[in-house]
N, CA, C and O atoms as a MOPAC input file, in Angstrom:
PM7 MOZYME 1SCF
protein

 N    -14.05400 1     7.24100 1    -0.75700 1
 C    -14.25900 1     6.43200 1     0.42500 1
 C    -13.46000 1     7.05900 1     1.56900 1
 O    -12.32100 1     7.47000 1     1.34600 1
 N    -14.06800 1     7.15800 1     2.91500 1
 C    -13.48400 1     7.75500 1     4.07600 1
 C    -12.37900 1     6.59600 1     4.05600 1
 O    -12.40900 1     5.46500 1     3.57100 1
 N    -11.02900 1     7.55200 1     5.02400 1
 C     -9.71000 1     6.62600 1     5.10500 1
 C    -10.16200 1     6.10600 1     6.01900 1
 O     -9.82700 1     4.99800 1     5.60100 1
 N    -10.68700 1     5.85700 1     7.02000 1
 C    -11.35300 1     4.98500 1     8.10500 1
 C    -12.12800 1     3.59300 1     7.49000 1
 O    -11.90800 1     2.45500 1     7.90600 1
 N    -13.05800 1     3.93900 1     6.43500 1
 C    -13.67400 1     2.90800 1     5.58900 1
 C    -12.84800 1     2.07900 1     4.88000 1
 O    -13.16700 1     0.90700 1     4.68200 1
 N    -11.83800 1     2.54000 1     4.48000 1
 C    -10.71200 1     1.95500 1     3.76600 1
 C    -10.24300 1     0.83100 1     4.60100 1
 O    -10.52200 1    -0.30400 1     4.21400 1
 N     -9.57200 1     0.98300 1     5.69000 1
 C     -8.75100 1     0.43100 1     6.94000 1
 C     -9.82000 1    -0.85500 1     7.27500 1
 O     -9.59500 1    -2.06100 1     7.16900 1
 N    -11.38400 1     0.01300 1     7.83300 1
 C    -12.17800 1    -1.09900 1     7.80000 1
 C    -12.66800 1    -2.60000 1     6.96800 1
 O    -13.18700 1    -3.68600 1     7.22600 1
 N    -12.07900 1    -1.77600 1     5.73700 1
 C    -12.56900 1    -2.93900 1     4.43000 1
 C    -11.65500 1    -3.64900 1     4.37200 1
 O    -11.74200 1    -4.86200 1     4.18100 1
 N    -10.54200 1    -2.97900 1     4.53800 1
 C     -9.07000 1    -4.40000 1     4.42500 1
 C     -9.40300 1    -5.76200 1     5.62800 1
 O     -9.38200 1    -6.99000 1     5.70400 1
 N     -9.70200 1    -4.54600 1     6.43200 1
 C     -9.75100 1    -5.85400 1     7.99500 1
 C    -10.78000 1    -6.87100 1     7.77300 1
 O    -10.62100 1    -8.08200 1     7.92900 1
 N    -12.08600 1    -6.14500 1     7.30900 1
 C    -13.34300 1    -7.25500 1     7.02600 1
 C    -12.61100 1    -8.29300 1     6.13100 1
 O    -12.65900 1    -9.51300 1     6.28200 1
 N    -12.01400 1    -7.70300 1     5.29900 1
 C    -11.85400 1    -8.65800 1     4.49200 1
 C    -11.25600 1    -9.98800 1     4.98900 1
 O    -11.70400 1   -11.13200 1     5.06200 1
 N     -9.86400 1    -9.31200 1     5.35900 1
 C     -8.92600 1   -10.32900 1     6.06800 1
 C     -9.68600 1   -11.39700 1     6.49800 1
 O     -9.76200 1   -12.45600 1     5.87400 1
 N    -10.27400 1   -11.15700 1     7.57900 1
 C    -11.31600 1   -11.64600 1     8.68800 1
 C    -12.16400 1   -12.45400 1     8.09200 1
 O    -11.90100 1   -13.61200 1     8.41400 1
 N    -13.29800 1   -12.37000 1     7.18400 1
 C    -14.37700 1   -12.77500 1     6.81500 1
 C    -13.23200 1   -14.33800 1     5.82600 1
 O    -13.11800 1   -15.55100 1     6.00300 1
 N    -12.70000 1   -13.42000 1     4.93700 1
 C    -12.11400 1   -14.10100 1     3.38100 1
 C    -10.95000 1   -15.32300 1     4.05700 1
 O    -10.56700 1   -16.24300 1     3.33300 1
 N    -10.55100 1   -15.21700 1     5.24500 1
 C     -9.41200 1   -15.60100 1     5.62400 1
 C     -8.01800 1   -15.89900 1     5.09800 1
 O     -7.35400 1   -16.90900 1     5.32800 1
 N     -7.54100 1   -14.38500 1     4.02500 1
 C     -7.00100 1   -14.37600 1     2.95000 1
 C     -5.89300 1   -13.29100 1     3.09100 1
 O     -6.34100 1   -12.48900 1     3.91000 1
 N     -4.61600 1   -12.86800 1     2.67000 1
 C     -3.89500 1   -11.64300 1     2.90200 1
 C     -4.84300 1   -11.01100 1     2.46100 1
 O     -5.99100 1   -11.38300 1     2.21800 1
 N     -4.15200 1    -9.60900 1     2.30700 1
 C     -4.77400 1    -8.18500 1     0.95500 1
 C     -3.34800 1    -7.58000 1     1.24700 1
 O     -2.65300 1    -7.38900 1     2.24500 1
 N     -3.25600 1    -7.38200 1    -0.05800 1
 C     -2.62900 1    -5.96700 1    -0.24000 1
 C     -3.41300 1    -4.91100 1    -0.77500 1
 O     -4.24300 1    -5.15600 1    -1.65100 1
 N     -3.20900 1    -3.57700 1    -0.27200 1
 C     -3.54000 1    -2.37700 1    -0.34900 1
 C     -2.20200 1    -1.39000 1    -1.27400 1
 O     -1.00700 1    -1.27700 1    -1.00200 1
 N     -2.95200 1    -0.83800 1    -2.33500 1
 C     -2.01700 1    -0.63800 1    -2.87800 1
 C     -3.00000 1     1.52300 1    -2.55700 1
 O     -4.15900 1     1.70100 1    -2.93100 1
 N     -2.24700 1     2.58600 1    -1.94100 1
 C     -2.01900 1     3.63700 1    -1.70800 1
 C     -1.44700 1     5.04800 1    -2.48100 1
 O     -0.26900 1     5.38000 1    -2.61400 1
 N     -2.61000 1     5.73300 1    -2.92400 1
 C     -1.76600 1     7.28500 1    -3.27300 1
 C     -1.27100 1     8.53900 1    -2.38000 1
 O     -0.50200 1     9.39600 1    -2.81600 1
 N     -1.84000 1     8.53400 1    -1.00400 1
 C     -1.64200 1     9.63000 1    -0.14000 1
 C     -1.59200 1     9.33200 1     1.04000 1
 O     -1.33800 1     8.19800 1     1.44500 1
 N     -1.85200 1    10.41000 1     1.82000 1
 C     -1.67200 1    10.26800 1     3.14100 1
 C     -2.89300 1     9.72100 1     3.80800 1
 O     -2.87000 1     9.29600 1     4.96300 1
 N     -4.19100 1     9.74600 1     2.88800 1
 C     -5.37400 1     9.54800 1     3.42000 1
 C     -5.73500 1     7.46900 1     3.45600 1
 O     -6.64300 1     6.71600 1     3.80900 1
 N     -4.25300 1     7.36300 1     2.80100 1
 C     -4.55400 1     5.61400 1     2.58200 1
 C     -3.47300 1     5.22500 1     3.48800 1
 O     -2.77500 1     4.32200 1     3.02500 1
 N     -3.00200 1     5.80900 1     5.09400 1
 C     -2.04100 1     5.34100 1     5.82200 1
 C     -3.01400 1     4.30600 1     6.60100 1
 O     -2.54600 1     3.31000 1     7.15300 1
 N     -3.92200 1     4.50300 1     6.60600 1
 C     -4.41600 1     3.52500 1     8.08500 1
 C     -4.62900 1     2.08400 1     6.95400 1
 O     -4.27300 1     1.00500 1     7.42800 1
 N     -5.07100 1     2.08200 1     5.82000 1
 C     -5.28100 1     0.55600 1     4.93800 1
 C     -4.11100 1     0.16400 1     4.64700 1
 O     -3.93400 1    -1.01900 1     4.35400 1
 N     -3.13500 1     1.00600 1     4.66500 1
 C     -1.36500 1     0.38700 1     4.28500 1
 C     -1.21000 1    -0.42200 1     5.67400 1
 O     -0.87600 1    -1.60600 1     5.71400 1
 N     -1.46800 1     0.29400 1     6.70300 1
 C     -1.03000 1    -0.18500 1     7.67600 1
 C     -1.74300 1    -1.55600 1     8.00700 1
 O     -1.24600 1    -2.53200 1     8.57000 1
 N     -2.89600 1    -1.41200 1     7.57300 1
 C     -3.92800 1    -2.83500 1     8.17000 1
 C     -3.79100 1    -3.92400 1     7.02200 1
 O     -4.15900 1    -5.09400 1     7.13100 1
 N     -3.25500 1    -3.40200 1     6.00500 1
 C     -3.31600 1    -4.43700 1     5.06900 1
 C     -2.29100 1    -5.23700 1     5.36300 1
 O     -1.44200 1    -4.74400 1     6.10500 1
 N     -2.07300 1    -6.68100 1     4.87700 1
 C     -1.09000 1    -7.65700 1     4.62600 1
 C      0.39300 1    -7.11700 1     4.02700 1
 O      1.45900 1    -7.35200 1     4.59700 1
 N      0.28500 1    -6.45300 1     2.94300 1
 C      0.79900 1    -5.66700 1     1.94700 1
 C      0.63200 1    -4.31800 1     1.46200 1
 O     -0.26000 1    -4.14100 1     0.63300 1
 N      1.29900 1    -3.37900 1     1.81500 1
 C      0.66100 1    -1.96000 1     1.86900 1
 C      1.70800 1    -1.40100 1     0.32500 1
 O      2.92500 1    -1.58900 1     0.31300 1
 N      1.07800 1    -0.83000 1    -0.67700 1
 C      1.96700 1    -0.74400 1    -1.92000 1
 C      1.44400 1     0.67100 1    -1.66900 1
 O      0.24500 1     0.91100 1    -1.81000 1
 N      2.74900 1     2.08000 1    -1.11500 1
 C      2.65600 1     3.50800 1    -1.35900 1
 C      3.30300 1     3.87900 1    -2.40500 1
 O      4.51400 1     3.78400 1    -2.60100 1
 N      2.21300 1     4.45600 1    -3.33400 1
 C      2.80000 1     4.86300 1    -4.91400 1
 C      2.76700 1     6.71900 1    -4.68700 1
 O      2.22100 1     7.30000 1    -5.62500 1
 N      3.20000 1     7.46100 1    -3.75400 1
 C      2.90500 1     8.37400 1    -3.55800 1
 C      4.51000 1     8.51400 1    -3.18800 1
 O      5.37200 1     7.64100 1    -3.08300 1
 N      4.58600 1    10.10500 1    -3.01200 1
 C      5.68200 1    11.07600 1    -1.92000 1
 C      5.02100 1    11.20500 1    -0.51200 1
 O      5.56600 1    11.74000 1     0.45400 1
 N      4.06300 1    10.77600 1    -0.51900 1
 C      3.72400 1    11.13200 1     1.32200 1
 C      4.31100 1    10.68800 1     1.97200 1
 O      4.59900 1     9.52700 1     1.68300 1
 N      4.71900 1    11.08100 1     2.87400 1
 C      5.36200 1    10.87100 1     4.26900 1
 C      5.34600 1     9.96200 1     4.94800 1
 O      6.18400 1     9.20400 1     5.43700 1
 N      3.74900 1    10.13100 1     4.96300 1
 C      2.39700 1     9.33800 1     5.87000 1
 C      2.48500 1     8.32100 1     5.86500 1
 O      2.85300 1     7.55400 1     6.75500 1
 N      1.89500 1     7.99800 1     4.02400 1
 C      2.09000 1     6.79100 1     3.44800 1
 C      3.16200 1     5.87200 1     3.37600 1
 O      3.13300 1     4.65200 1     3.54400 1
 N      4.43300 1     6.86500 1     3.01500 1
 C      5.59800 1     5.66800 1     2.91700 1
 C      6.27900 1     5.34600 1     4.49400 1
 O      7.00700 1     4.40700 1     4.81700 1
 N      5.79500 1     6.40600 1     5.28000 1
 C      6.33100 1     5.26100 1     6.87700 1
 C      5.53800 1     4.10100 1     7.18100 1
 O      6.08500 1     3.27100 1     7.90700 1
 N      4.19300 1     3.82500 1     6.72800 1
 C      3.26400 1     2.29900 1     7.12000 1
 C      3.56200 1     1.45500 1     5.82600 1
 O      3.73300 1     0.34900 1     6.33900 1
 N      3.69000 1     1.32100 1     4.82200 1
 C      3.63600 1     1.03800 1     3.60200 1
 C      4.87400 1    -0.03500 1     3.45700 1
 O      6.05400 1     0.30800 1     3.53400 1
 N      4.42200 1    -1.41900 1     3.23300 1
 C      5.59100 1    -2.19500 1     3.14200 1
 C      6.66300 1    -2.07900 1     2.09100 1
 O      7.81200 1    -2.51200 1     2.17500 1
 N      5.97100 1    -1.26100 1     0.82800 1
 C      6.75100 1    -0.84100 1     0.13100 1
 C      6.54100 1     0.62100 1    -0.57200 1
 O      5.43100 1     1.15500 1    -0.58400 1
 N      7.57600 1     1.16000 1    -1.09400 1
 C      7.25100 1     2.85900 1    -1.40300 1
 C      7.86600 1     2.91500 1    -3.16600 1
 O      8.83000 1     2.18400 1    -3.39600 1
 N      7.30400 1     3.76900 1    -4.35500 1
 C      7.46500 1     3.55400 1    -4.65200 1
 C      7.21000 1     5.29900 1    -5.31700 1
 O      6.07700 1     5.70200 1    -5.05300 1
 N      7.74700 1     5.92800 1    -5.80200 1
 C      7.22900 1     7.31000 1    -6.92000 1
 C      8.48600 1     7.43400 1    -8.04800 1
 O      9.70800 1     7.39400 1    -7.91100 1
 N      7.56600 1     7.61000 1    -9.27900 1
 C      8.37500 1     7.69100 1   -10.57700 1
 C      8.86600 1     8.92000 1   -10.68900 1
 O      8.59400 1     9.73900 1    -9.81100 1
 N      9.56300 1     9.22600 1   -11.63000 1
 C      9.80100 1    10.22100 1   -12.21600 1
 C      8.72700 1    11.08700 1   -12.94300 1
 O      8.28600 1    10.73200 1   -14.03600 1
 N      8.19000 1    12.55500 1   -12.14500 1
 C      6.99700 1    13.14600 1   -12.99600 1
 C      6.35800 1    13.49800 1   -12.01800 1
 O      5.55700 1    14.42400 1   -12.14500 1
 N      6.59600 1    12.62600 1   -10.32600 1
 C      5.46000 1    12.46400 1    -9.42100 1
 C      3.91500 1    11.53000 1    -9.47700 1
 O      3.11800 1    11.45500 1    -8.54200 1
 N      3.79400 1    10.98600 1   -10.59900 1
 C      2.93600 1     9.87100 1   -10.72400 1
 C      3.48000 1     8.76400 1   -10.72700 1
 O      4.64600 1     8.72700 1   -11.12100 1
 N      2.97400 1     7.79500 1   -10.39400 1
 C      3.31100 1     6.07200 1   -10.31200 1
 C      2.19600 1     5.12900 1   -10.63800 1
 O      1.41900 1     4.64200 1    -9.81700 1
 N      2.20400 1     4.93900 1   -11.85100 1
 C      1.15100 1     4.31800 1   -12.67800 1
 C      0.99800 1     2.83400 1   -11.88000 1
 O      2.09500 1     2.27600 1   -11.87400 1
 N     -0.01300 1     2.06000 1   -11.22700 1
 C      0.10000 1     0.81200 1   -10.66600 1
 C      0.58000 1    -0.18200 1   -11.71100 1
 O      0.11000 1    -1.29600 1   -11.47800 1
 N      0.94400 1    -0.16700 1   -12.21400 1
 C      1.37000 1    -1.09200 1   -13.40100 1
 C      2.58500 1    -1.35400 1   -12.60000 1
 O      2.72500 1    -2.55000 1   -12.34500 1
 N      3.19700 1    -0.83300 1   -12.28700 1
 C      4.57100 1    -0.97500 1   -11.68300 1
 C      4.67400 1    -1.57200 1   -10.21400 1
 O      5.78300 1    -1.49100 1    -9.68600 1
 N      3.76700 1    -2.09000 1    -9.58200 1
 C      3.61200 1    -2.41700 1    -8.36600 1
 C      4.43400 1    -4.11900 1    -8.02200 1
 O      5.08800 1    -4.58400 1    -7.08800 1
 N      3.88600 1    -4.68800 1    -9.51700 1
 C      4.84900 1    -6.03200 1    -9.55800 1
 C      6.53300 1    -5.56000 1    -9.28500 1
 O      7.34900 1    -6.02000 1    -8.48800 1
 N      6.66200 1    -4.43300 1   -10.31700 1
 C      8.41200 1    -4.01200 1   -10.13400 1
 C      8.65000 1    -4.03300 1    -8.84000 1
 O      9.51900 1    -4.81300 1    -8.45200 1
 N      7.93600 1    -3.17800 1    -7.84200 1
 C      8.09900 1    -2.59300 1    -6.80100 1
 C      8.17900 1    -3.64800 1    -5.63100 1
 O      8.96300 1    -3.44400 1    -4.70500 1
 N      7.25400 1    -4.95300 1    -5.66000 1
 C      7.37900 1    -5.52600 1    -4.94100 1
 C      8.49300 1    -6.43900 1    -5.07700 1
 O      9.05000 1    -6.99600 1    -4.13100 1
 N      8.93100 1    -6.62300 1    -6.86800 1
 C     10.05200 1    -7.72600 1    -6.74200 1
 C     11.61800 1    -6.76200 1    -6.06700 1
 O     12.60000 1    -7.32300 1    -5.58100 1
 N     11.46900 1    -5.44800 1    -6.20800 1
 C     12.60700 1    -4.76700 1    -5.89200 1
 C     12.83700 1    -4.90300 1    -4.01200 1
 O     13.85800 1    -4.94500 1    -3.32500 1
 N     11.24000 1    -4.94500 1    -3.63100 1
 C     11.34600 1    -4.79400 1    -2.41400 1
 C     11.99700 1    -5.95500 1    -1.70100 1
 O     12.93000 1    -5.83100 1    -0.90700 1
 N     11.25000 1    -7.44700 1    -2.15900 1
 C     12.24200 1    -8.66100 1    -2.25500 1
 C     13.57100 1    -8.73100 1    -2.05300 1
 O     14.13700 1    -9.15100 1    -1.04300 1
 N     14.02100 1    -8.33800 1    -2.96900 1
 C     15.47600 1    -8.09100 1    -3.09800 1
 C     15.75600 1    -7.76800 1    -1.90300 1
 O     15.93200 1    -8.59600 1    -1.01000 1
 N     15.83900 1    -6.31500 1    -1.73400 1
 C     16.20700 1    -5.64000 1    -1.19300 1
 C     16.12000 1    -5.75300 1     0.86600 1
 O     16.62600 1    -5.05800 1     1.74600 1
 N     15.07800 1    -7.18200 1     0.89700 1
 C     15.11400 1    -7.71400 1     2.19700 1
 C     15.63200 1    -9.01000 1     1.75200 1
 O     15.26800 1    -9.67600 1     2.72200 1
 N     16.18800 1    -9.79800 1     1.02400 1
 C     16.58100 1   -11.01600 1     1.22600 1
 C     18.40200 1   -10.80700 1     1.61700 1
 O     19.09700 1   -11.79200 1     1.86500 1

């Protein structure tokens, strides 16, 4: 999916569903849906990604299996309360 289509689909959604989204991100090509989403989850080293991305997150290995996205958001919690 174009990163433009991405960005677009979060917003329809928002809009139509009248609902958050989180967008959960591997690269640089998912900065504009981190950014438009409610919740932007960057499981990547990009740059891109982790400056829009409400939260950032890469394992050990360079992969970040989404399984871990609950971790990531309760760490992020924390880490703003």
């Amino acid at each position: 999916m174009d990163p433009l289509d991405k960005a677009e689909f979060v917003r329809v959604v928002m809009e139509h569903e009248r609902c958050e989204v989180a967008f959960a991100g591997d690269g640089a090509n998912d900065a504009a849906a981190l950014r438009q989403a409610s919740v932007g989850l960057s499981m990547s080293s990009s740059r891109d990604s982790e400056l829009v991305a409400s939260f950032t997150c890469e394992s050990e290995g360079g992969e970040t299996p989404i399984g871990l996205a609950l971790e990531l958001v309760c760490e992020g919690r924390c880490a703003l309360a």
